[in-house]
C-alpha positions, 0 to 999 in steps of 0.5 A: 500500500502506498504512502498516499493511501495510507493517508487517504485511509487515515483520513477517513477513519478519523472521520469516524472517529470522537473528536477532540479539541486540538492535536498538537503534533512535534517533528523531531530529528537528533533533537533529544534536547529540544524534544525533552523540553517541548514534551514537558511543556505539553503534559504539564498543561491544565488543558486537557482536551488535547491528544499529542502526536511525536513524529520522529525521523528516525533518530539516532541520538537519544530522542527514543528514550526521550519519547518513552520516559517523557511521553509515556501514555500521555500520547502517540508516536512514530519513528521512521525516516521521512523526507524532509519536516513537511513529509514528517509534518503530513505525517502527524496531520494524518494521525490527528483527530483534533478540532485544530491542529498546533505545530510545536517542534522540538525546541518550541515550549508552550509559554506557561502551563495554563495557556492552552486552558486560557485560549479554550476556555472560550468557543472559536469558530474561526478557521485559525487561531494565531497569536504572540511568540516570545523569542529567544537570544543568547542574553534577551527575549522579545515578544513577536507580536506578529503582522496579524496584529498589526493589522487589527490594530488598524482596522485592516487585513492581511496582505501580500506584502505581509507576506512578503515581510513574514509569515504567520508563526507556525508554532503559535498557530491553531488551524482547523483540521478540515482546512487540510482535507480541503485544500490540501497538506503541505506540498513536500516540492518545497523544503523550506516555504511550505508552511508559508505556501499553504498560508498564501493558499488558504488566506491569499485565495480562500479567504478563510477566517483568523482570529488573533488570540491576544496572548503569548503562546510560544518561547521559541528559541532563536539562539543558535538556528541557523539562518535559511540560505537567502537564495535559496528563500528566494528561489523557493518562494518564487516557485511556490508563487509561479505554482499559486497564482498568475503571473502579474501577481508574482511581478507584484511581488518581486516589486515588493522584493525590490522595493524592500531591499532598498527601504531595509537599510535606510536609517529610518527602517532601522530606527523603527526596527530598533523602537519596536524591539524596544518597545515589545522588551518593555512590554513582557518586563510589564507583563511580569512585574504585573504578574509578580505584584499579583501574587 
């Protein structure tokens, strides 16, 4: 039986299935570390109207051993080679049973033990959930609020030039299971944009809804990630352009290219850059001695 069939069959009888609020699913490769951590962040969390799925690539360092002792019965996992995150990711969206989906990646912590309670104690109905990330360096941590929220701020809605700049954050994301099944998993052509790609897809083209959760969701750890090869960014996103939409969309976009390239080392940009991170520091240290004075 093929791999493709396998995941039509999985998909099916999923459907038959009780349902669950979210899955959250790790992808992890030689990461027993990071695993470690990311798994002790997911059980030690009040909510429990989760399931979790640990997809591993068949790791040869202790990611394993990792696996049985931290996740126990608290979840399902699976090792076997794969082809790349997306292959492993597709993996753990076949599995899933959730409402919504999360992907939390080895390395990635939940920010606190109460904050899957916090977003779900309430009902949503849109078809995804997105909010803030705290990002992690060698001797800070910023608060990355994101362009959705930018957007909100203004009364507006996304654009292609916003996802020029980025893209939502994947880890602080929750995106409706059936949103796969509709238009598709992630297209594993694509190593390194395919989260981005299916972004584009379902918000670019299909309009589908988003609601910003005002919280922080996230610590992802930046210190020591290596940096994508801007070429090869480059080359895969035009790719994944030329494969969604008509050509005079793609020239929008390698206007909007150019246009940043310039504006990116201005003194202005960097003074406005510098301001924000300024700004978004200020505000976790707010956020924690209001928490402190509370207790």
């Amino acid at each position: 039986m093929t791999y493709k069939w396998q995941i039509m069959l999985i998909f099916v009888g999923n459907l038959e299935l009780k349902t669950m609020k979210l899955s959250i699913v790790t992808v992890n490769f030689n990461d027993a570390q990071g695993l470690k951590k990311t798994i002790e962040s997911v059980v030690s969390q009040t909510f429990s109207d989760y399931e979790y799925i640990v997809i591993d690539g068949n790791s040869t360092d202790n990611s394993l051993a990792v696996i049985k002792e931290s996740l126990g019965k608290r979840g399902h996992w699976l090792s076997e080679p794969d082809t790349g995150i997306y292959n492993a990711m597709n993996k753990g969206i076949a599995m899933a049973k959730g409402d919504y989906i999360q992907f939390l990646n080895s390395g990635d912590t939940l920010y606190s033990d109460t904050v899957l309670d916090e977003i779900f104690s309430q009902e949503h109905t849109a078809d995804m959930l997105t909010g803030a990330i705290v990002r992690q360096y060698q001797y800070a941590e910023v608060v990355d609020k994101g362009q959705l929220y930018v957007r909100l701020k203004k009364g507006e809605q996304l654009t292609l030039m916003d996802f020029y700049l980025g893209t939502l954050p994947h880890q602080a994301t929750f995106i409706r299971r059936d949103l796969f099944q509709k238009y598709g998993m992630y297209d594993e052509r694509f190593r390194i944009v395919a989260d981005w790609l299916f972004f584009l897809k379902t918000i670019g083209i299909h309009g589908v809804s988003i609601e910003y959760v005002n919280k922080i969701i996230v610590r992802f750890d930046s210190y020591g990630v290596s940096n994508i090869d801007d070429e090869k960014l480059k080359t895969e996103r035009a790719a994944a352009l030329a494969s969604l939409y008509p050509p005079f969309i793609v020239k929008d976009y390698d206007f909007f290219e150019s246009y940043h390239k310039i504006f990116r080392y201005a003194w202005g940009y960097r003074l406005l850059r510098f301001l924000q991170r300024s700004i978004t520091v200020y505000d976790m240290t707010r956020q924690r001695v209001n928490r402190i004075l509370k207790r």
